[in-house]
PLY file of the C-alpha trace (Angstrom):
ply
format ascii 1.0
element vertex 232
property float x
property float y
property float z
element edge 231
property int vertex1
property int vertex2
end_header
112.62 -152.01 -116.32
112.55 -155.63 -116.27
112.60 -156.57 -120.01
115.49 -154.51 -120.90
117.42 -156.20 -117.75
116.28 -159.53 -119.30
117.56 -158.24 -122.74
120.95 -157.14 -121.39
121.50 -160.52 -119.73
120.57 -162.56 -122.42
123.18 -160.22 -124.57
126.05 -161.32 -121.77
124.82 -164.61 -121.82
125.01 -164.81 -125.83
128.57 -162.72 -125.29
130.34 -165.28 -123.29
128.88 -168.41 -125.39
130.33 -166.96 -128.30
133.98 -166.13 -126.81
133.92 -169.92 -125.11
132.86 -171.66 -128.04
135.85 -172.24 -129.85
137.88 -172.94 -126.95
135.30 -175.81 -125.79
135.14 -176.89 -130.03
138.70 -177.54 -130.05
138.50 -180.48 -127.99
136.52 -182.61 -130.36
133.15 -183.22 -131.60
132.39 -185.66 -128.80
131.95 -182.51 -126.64
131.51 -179.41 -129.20
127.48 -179.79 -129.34
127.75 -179.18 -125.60
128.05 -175.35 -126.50
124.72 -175.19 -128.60
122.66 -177.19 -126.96
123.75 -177.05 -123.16
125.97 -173.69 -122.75
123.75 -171.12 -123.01
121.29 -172.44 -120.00
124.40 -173.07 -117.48
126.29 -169.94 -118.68
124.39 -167.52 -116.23
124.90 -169.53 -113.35
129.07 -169.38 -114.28
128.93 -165.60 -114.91
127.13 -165.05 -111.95
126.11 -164.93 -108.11
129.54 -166.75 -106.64
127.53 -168.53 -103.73
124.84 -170.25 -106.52
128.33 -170.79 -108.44
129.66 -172.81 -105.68
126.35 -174.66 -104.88
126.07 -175.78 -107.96
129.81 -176.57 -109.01
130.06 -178.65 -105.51
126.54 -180.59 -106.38
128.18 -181.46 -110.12
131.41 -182.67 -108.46
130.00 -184.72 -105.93
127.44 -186.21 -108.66
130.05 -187.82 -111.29
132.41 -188.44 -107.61
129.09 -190.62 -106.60
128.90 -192.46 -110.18
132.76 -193.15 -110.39
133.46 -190.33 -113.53
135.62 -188.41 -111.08
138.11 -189.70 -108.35
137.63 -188.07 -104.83
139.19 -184.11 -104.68
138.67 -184.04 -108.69
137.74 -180.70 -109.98
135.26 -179.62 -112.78
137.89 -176.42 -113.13
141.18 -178.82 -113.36
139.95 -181.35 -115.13
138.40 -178.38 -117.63
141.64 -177.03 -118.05
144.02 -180.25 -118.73
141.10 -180.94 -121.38
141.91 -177.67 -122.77
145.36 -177.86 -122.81
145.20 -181.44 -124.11
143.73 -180.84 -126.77
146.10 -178.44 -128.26
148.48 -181.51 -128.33
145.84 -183.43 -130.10
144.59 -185.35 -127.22
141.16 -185.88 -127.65
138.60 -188.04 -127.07
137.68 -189.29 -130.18
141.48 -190.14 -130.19
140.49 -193.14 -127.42
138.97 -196.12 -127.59
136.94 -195.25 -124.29
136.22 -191.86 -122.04
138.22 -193.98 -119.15
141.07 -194.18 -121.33
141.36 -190.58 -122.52
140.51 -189.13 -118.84
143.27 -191.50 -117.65
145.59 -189.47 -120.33
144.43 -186.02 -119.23
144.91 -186.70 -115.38
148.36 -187.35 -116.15
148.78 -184.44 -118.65
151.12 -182.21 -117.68
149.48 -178.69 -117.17
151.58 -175.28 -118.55
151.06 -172.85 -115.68
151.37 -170.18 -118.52
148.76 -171.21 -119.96
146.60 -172.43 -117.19
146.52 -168.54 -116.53
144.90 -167.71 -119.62
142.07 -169.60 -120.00
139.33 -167.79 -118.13
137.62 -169.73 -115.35
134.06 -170.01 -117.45
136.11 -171.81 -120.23
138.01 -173.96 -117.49
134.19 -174.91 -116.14
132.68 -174.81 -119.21
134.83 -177.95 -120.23
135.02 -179.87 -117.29
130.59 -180.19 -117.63
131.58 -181.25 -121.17
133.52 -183.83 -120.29
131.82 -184.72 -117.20
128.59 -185.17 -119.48
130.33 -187.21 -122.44
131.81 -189.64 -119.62
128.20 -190.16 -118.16
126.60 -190.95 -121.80
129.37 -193.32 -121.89
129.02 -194.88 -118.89
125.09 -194.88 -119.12
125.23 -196.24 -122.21
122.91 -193.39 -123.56
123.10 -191.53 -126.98
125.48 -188.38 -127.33
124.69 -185.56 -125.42
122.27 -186.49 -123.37
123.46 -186.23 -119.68
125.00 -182.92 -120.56
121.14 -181.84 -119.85
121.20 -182.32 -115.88
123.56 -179.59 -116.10
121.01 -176.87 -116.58
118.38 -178.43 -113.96
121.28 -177.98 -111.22
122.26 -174.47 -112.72
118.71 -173.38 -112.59
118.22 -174.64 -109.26
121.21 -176.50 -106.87
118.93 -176.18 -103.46
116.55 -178.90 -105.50
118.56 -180.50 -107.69
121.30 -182.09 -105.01
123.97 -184.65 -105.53
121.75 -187.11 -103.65
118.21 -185.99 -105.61
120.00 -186.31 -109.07
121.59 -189.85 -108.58
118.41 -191.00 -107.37
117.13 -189.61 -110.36
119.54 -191.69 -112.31
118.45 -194.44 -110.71
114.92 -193.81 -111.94
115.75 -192.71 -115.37
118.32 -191.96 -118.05
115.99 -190.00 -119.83
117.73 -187.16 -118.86
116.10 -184.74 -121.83
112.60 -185.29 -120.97
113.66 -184.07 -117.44
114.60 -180.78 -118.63
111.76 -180.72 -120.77
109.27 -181.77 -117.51
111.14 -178.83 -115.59
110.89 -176.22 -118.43
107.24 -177.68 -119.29
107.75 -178.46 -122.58
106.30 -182.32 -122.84
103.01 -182.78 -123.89
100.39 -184.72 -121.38
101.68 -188.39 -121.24
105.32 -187.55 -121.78
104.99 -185.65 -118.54
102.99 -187.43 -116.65
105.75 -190.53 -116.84
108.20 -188.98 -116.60
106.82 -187.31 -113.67
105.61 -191.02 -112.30
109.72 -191.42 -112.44
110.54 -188.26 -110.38
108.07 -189.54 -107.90
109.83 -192.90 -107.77
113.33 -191.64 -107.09
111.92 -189.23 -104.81
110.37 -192.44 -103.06
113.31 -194.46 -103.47
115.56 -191.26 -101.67
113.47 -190.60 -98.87
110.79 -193.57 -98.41
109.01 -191.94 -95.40
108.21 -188.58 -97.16
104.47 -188.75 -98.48
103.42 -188.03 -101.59
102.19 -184.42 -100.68
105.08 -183.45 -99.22
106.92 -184.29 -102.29
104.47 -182.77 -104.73
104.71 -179.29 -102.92
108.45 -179.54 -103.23
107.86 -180.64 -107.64
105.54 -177.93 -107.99
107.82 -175.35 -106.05
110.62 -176.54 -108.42
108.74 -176.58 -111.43
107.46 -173.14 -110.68
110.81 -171.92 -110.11
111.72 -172.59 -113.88
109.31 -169.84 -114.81
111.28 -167.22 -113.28
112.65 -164.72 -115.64
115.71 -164.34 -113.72
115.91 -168.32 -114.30
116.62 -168.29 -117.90
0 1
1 2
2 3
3 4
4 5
5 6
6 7
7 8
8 9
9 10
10 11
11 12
12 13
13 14
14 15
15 16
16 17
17 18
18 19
19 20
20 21
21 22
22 23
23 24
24 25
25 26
26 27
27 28
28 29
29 30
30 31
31 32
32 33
33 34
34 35
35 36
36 37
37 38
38 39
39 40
40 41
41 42
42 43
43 44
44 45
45 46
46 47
47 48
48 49
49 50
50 51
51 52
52 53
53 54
54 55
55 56
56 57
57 58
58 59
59 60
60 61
61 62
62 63
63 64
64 65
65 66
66 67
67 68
68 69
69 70
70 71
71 72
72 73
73 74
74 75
75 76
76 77
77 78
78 79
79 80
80 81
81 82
82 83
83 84
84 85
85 86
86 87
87 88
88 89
89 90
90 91
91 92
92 93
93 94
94 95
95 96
96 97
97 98
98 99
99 100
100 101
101 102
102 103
103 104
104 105
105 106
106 107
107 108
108 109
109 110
110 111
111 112
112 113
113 114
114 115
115 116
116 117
117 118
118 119
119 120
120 121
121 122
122 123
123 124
124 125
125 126
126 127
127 128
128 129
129 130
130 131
131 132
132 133
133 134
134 135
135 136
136 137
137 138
138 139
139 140
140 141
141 142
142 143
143 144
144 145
145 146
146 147
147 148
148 149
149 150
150 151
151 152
152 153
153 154
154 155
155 156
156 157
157 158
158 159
159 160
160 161
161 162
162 163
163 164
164 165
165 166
166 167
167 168
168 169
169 170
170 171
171 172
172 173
173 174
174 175
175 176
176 177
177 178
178 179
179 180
180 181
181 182
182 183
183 184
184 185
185 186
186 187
187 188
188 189
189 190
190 191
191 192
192 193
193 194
194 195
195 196
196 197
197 198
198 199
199 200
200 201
201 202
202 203
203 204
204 205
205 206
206 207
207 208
208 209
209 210
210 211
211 212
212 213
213 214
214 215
215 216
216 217
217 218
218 219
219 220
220 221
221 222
222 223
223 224
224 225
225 226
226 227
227 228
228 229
229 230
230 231
């Protein structure tokens, strides 16, 4: 009985990329790749369990709070939807010379309740990561689409992947993508074993009295977590 479970949520999981697509496309190209690359992995944690929702919206949030992206009491939902609505009015933000400029227009957007109402929740979250992403690249100074990919490290796993693990992460690195590779082991030998020298770093650098077994039993549990079919 498992595979066909697998097989029917992978089908709702293609289902809901597909109907959010467009909706996320319309704001520009700066965040459309977003929904190929990014989507699919964070789509079962929007669709799904509403306490893992919540864990992992709340880490998010407080992540690009922590790095100045989002002011304090900022929503990924809000600011999802006035990017949304925005764009229908051709505010977009390839349209600005920076991400600071254009989320300085869409704070101030003013938000049609009428439509606010029909866009669904997943397309109101689904752009608000999109965003949230594109403003880190920006403010990282890191090539497009890159910081989109802590997205699906949180969804797979908030308990780990906390607010205060993932900026101490950033501290260590900004190469976000071979961190989701490490996770989903897809680097070969050396690519892994820096970037897991990095991991250990930040885990150093978050909690300096925690020895090195201690935080290779919590890795390993993470890493092992990945492999979980109900993970994917």
């Amino acid at each position: 009985m498992v595979f066909p479970l697998i097989a029917a949520a992978f089908s709702a999981v293609a289902s809901v990329v597909a109907a959010v697509t467009p909706v996320i496309a319309s704001i520009g190209p700066a965040v459309a790749s977003f929904c190929t690359t990014v989507l699919p992995k964070v789509v079962p944690v929007l669709i799904g369990n509403l306490e893992k929702l919540n864990t992992f919206v709340s880490v998010v949030q407080a992540v690009l709070q922590v790095i100045g992206i989002f002011k304090p009491g900022e929503q990924i939902k809000d600011i999802g939807d006035r990017a949304i609505q925005a764009a229908s009015q051709d505010i977009k933000p390839e349209n600005f010379d920076s991400f600071e400029a254009y989320m300085e227009e869409i704070r101030a957007f003013e938000l049609d309740p009428t439509k606010t109402e029909s866009i669904t929740d997943v397309e109101k979250y689904a752009a608000g990561l999109a965003i949230g992403a594109q403003c880190m690249d920006e403010k990282f100074n890191v090539r497009e689409g890159t910081m989109a990919n802590l997205w699906p490290l949180v969804a797979n796993n908030p308990e780990y992947f906390s607010s205060t693990r993932l900026t101490s992460l950033l501290g260590s690195t900004t190469d976000v993508i071979s961190l989701l590779k490490y996770f989903e082991g897809g680097l070969g030998p050396a690519a892994a074993a820096e970037t897991e020298g990095k991991i250990i770093a930040a885990e150093k650098n978050m909690a300096p009295d925690k020895t090195e077994e201690a935080i290779y039993v919590q890795l390993d549990a993470a890493v092992e977590h990945f492999k979980k079919p109900e993970s994917v």
